[in-house]
C-alpha positions in Angstrom: 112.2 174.0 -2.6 111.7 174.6 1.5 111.2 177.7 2.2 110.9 177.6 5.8 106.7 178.0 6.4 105.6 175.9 9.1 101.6 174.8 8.1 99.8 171.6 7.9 99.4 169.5 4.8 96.3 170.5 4.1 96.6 174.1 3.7 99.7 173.0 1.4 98.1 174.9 -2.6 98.4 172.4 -5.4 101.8 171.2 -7.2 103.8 172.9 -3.9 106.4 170.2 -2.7 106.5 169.9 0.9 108.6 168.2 3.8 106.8 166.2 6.8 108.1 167.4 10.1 105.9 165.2 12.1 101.7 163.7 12.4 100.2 165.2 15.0 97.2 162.8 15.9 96.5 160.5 18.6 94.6 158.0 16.9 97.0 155.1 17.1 94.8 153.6 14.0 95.2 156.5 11.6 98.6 157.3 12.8 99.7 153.7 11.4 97.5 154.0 8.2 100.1 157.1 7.5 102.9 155.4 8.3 101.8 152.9 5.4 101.1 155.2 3.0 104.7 156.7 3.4 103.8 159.7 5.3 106.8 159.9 7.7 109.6 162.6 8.8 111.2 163.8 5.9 109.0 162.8 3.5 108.3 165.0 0.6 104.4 165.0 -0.5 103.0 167.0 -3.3 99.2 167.5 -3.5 98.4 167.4 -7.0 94.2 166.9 -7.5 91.4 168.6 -5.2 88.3 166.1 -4.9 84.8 168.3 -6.1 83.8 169.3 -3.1 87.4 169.9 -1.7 86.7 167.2 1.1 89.8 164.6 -0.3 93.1 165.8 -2.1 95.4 163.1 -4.0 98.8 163.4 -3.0 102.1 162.5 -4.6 104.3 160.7 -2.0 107.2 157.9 -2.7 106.1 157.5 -6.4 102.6 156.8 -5.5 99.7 158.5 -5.3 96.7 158.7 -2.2 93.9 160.2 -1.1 93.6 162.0 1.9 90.1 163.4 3.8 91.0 167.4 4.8 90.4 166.1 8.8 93.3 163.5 8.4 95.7 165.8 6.1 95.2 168.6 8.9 97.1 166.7 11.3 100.6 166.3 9.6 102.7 169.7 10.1 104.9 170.2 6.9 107.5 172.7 5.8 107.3 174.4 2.6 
């Protein structure tokens, strides 16, 4: 359920659903890797598993589930 908090997706705790607003990253490369993996407006994306060292988090998004480094996850603002 949206609540209303602006953050970005990696500051997003474990098994909290939350709602792309936008990516905020000027690399044309990963911007379109994102794009792939599903991560667009609206989206809803649920970080389910922290990686050991807390570097990576797998995410829930469309039915499928990826890994994203903290760097990359940092620049998608979400709503929760």
């Amino acid at each position: 359920m949206n609540k209303g908090v602006l953050t970005t997706l990696d500051k997003v705790k474990l098994n909290t659903s939350c709602t792309v607003i936008n990516i905020n990253n000027k690399d044309n490369k990963l911007f379109n890797r994102m794009l792939d993996f599903g991560i667009v407006k609206n989206s809803v994306i649920t970080p389910l598993y922290k990686g050991i060292f807390g570097c990576t988090v797998a995410y829930l998004i469309k039915d499928s589930v990826i890994a994203l480094r903290k760097e990359d996850a940092s620049s998608v603002n979400v709503i929760i």
